[in-house]
Backbone as CSV, one residue per row, in Angstrom:
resi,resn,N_x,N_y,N_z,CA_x,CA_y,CA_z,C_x,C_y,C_z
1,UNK,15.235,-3.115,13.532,13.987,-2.906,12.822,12.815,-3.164,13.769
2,UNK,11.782,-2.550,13.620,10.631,-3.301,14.201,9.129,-3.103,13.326
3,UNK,8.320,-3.843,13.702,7.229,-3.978,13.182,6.083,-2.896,13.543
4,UNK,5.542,-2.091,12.923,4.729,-0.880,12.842,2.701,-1.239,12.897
5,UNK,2.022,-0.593,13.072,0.926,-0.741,13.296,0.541,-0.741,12.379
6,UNK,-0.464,-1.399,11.580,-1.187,-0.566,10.390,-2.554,-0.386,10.396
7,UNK,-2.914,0.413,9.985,-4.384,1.467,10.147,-5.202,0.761,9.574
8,UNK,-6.661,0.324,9.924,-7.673,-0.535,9.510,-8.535,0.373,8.944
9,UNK,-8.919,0.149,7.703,-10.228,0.808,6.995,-11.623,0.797,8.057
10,UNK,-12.473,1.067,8.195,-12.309,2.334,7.990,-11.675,4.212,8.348
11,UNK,-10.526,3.642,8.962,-9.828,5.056,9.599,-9.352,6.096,8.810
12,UNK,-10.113,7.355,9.543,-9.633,8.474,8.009,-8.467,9.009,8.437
13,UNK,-7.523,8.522,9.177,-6.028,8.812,8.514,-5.526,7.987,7.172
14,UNK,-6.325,7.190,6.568,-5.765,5.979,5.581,-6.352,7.098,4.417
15,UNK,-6.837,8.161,4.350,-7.426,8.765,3.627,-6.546,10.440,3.332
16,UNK,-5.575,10.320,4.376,-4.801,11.872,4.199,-3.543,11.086,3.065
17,UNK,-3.592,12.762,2.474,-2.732,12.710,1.279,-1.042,12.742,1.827
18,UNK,0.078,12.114,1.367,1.288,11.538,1.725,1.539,13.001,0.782
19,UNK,2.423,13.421,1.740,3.864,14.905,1.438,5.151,14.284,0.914
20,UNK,5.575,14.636,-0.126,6.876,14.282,-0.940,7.918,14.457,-0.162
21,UNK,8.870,13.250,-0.071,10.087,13.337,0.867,11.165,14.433,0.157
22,UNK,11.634,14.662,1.196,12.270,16.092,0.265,14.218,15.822,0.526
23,UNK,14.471,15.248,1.500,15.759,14.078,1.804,15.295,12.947,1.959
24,UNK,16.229,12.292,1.164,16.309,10.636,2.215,17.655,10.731,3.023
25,UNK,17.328,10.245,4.261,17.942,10.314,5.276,17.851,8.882,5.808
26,UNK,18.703,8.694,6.956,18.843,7.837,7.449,17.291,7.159,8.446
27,UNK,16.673,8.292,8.516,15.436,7.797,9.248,14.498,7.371,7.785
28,UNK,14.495,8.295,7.032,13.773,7.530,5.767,13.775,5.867,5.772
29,UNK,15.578,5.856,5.472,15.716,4.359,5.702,15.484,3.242,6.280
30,UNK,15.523,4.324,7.705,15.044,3.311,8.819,13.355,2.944,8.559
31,UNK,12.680,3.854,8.310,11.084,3.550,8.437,10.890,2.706,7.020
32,UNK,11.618,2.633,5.923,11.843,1.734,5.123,11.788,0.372,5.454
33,UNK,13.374,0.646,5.685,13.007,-1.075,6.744,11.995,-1.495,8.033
34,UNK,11.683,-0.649,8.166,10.440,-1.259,9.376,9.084,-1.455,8.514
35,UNK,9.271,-0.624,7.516,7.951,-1.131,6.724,7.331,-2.467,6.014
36,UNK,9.180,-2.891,5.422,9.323,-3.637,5.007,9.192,-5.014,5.873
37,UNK,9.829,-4.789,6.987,9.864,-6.154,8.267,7.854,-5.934,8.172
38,UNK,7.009,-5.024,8.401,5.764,-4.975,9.100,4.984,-5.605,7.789
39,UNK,5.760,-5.201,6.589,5.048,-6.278,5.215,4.894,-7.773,4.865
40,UNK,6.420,-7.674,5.302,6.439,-9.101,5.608,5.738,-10.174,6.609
41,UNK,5.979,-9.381,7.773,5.008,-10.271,8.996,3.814,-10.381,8.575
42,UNK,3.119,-9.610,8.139,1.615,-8.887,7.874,1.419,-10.148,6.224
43,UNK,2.622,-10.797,5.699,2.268,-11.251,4.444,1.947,-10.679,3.528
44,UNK,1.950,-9.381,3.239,1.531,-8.748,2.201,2.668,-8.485,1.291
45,UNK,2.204,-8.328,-0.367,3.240,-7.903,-1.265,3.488,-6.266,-1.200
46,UNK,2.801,-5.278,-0.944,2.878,-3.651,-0.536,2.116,-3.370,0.826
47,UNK,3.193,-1.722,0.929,2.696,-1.254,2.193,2.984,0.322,1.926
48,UNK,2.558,1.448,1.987,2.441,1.913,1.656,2.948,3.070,2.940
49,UNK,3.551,4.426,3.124,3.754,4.678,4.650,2.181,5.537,5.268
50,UNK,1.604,5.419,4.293,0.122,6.088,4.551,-0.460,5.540,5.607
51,UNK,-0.246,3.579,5.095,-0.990,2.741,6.236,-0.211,2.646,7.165
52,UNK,0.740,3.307,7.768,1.227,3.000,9.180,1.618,4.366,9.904
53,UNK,0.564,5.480,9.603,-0.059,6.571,10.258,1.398,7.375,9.764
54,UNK,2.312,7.309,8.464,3.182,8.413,8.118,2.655,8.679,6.702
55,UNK,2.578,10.251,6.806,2.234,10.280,5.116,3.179,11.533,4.991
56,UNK,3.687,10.341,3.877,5.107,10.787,3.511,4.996,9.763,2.036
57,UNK,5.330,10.402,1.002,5.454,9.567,-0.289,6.694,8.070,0.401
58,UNK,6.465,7.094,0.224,7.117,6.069,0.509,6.286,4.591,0.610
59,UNK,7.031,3.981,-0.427,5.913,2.623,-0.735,7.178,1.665,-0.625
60,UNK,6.694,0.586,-0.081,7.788,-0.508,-0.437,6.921,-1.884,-0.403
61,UNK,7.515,-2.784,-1.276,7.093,-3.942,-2.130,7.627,-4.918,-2.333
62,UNK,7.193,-6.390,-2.558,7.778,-7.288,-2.884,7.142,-8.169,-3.750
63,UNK,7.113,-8.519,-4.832,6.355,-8.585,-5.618,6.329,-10.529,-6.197
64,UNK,7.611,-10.726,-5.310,8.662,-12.144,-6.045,8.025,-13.011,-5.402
65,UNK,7.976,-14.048,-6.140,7.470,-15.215,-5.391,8.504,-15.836,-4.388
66,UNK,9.755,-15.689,-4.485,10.491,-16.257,-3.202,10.266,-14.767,-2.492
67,UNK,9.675,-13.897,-2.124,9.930,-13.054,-1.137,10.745,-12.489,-0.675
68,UNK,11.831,-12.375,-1.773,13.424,-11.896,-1.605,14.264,-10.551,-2.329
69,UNK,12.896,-9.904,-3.386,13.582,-8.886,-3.828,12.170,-7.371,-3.598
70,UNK,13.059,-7.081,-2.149,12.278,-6.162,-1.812,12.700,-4.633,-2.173
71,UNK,11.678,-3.788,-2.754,11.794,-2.574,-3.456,11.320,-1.494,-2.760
72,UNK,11.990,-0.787,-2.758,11.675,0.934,-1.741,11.188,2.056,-3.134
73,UNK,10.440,2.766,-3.197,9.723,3.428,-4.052,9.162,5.054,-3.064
74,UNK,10.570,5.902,-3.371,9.866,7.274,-2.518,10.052,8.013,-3.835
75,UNK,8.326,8.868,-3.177,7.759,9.928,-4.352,8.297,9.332,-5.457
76,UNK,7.154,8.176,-5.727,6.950,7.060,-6.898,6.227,7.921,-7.862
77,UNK,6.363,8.177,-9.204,5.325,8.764,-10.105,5.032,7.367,-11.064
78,UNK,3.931,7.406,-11.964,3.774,6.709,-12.588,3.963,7.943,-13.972
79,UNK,4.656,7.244,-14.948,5.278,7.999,-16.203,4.266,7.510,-17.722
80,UNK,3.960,6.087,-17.077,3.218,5.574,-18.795,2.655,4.694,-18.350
81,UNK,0.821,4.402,-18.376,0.326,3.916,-18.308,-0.594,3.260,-19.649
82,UNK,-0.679,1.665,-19.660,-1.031,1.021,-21.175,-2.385,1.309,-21.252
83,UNK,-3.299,1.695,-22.282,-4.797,1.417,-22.294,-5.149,0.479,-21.942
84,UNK,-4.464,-0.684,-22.201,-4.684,-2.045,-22.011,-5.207,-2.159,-20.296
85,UNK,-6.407,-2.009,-19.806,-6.866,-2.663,-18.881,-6.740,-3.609,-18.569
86,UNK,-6.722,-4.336,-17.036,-6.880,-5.998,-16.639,-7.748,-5.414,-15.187
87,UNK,-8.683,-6.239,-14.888,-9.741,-6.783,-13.972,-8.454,-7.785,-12.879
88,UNK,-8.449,-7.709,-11.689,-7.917,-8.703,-10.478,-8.635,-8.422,-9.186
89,UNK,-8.619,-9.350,-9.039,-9.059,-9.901,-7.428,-8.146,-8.925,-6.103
90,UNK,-8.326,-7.984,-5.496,-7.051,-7.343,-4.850,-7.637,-7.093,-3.175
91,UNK,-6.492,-6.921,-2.392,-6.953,-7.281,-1.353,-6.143,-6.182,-0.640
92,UNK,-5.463,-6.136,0.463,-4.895,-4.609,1.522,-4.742,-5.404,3.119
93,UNK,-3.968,-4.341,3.562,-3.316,-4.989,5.137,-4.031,-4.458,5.707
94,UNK,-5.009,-3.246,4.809,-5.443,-1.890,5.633,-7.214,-2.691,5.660
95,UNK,-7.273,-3.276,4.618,-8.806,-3.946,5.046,-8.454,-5.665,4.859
96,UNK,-8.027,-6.083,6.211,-7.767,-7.692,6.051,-9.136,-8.395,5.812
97,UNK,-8.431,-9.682,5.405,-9.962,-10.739,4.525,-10.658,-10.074,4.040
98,UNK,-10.935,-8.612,3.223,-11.392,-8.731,2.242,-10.893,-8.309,1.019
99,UNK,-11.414,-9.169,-0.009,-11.213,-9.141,-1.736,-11.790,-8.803,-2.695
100,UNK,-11.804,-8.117,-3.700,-12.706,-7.846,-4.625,-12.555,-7.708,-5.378
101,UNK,-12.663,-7.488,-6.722,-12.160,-7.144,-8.253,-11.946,-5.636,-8.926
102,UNK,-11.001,-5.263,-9.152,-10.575,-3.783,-9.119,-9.820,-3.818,-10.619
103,UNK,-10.759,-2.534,-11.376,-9.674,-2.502,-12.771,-8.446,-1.555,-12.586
104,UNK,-7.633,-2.243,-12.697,-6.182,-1.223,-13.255,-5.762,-1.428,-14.356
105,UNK,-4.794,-0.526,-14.818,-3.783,-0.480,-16.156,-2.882,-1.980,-15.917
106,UNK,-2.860,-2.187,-17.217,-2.140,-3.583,-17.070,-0.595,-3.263,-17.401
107,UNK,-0.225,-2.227,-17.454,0.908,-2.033,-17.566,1.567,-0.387,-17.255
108,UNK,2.323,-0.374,-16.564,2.888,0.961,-15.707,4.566,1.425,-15.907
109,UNK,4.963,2.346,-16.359,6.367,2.750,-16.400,6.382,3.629,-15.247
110,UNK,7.039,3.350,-13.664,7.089,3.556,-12.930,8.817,4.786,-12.513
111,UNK,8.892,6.197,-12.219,9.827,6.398,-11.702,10.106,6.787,-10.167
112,UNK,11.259,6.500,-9.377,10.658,6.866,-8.107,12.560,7.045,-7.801
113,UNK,12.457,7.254,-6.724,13.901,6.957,-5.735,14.191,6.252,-4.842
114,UNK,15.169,5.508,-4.695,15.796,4.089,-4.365,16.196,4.445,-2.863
115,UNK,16.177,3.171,-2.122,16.280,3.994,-0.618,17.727,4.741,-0.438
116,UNK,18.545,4.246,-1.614,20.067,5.138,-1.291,19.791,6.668,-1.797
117,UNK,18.156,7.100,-2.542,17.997,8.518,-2.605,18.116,8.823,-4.219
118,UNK,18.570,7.609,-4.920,18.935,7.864,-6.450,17.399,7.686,-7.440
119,UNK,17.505,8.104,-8.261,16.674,8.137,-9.408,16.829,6.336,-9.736
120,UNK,15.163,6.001,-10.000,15.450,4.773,-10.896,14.005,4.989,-11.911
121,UNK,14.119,4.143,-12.697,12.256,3.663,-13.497,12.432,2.085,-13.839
122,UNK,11.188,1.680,-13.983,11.017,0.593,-14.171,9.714,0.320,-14.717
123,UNK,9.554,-1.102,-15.531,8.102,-0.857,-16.367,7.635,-2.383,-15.457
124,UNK,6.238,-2.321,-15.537,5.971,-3.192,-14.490,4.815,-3.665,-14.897
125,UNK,3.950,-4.977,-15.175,3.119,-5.682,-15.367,2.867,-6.929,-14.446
126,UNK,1.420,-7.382,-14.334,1.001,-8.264,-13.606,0.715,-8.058,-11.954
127,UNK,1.272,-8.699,-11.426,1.160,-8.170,-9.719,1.811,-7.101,-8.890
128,UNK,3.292,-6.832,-10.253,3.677,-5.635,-9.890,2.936,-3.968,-10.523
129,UNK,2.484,-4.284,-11.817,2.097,-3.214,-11.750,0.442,-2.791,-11.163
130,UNK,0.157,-4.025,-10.832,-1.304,-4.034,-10.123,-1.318,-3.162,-8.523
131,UNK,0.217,-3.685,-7.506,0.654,-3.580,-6.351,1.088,-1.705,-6.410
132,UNK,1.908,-1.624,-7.187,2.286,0.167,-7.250,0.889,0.850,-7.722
133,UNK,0.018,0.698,-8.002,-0.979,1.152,-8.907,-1.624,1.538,-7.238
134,UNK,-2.290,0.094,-6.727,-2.791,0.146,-5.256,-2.115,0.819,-4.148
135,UNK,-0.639,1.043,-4.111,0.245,1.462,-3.207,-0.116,2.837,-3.396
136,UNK,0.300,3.522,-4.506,0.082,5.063,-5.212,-0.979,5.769,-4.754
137,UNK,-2.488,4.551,-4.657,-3.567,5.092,-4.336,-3.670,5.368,-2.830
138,UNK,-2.794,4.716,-2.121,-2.728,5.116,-0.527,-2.117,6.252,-0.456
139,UNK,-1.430,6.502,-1.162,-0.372,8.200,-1.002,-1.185,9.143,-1.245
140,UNK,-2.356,8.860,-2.362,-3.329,9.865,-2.977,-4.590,9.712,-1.738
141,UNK,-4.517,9.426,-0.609,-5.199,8.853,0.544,-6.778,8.351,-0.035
142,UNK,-6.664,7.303,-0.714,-7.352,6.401,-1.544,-7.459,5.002,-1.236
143,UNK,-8.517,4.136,-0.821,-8.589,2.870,0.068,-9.193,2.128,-1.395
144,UNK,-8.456,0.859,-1.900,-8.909,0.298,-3.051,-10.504,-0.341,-2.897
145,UNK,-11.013,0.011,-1.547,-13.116,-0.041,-1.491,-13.383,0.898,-2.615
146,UNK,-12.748,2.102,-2.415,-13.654,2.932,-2.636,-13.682,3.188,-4.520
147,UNK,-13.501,2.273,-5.209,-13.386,1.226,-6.346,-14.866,0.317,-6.555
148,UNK,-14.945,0.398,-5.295,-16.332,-0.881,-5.412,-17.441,0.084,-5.451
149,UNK,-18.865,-0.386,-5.379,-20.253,0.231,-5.193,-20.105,0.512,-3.823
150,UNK,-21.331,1.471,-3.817,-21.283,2.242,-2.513,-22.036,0.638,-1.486
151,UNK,-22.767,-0.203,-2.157,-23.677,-0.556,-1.459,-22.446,-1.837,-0.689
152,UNK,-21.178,-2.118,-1.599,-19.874,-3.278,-1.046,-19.282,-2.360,0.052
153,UNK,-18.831,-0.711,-0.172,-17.883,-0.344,0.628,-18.694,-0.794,2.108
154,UNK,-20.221,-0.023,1.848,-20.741,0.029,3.884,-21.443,-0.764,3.593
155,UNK,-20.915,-2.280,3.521,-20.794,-4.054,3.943,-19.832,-4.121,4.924
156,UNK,-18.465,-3.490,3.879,-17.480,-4.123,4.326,-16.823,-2.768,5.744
157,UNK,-17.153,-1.818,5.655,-17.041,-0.300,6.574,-17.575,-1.052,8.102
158,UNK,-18.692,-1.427,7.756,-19.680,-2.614,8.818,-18.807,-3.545,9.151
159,UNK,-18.172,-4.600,8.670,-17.461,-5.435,9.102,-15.987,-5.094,9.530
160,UNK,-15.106,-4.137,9.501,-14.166,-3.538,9.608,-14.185,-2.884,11.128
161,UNK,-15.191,-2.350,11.066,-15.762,-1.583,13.124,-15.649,-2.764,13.598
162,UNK,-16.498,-3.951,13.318,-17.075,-4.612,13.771,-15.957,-5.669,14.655
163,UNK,-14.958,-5.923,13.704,-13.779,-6.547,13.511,-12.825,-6.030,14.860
164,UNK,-13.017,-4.634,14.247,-11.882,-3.930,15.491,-11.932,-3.164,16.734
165,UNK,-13.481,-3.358,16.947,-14.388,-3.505,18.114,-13.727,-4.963,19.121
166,UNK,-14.143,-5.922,18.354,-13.373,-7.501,18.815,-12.574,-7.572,19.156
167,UNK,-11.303,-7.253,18.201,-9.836,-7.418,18.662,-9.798,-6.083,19.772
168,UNK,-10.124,-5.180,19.805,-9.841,-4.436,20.958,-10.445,-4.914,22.387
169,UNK,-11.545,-5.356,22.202,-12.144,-6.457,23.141,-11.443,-7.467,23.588
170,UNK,-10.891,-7.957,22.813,-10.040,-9.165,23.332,-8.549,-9.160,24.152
171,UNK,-7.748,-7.601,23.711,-6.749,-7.388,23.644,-6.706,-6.673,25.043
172,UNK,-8.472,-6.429,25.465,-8.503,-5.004,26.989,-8.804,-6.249,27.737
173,UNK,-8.824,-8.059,27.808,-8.957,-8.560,28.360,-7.877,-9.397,29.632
């Protein structure tokens, strides 16, 4: 396995729309698991293959508090979404340290295919259905800023250059 790059807001590849896998194959799998190792390092509960410059329907997640039941989700649809709104605090690998409050459906009947290629669904509330909701929106090449006012996104668009101006600075040293 290895650990993959992931694309910092504001980069408009985080913005191209993800193409439906049409096999899962063994490389599917493989970029599965590298997604999954690059989620983990990175600490995040989703990753989406948008943010690591493949767009290709493919999300994978972990949603558990022990960090142990990790989920592969290719060409994920969402099937039933609750009226029932909820307001959360949500955050991205693709724009680190920052947070903000984003409404989603508080509840999601999710179908997708399992990395062995099979049909599954699942109904999902709280951080999971908050996490596929945000994941989905990277496939639809959708950055959860662009949720906020125009006047939060180019704050944070500003601090994001600014950010990766630095680390490239530091890294050509």
């Amino acid at each position: 396995m290895a650990q993959l790059p992931i694309l910092r807001y504001p980069d408009p590849r985080l913005h191209t729309v993800a193409q439906a896998i049409t096999v899962v194959d063994d490389a599917v799998r493989q970029l599965a698991d590298d997604m999954l190792e690059t989620m983990y390092a990175a600490e995040g509960v989703g990753l989406a293959a948008t943010q690591v410059d493949v767009h290709r329907q493919l999300i994978v997640m972990d949603t558990s508090e022990e960090r142990d039941q990790p989920m592969v989700l290719i060409n994920p649809e969402i099937l039933w979404a609750s009226d029932e709104m909820h307001v959360g605090e949500e955050g991205c690998l693709s724009v680190p340290t920052i947070y903000d409050e984003v409404r989603r459906h508080a509840r999601v009947k999710v179908r997708a295919l399992g990395r062995d290629g099979e049909p599954y669904e699942f109904d999902a509330e709280g951080l999971t259905s908050v996490c596929v909701q945000h994941e989905m929106d990277h496939l639809r090449g959708k950055v959860f800023v662009e949720y906020l006012s125009l006047l939060k996104r180019e704050r944070i668009k500003t601090k994001m250059v600014k950010k990766t101006r630095e680390d490239q600075a530091r890294r050509s040293r």
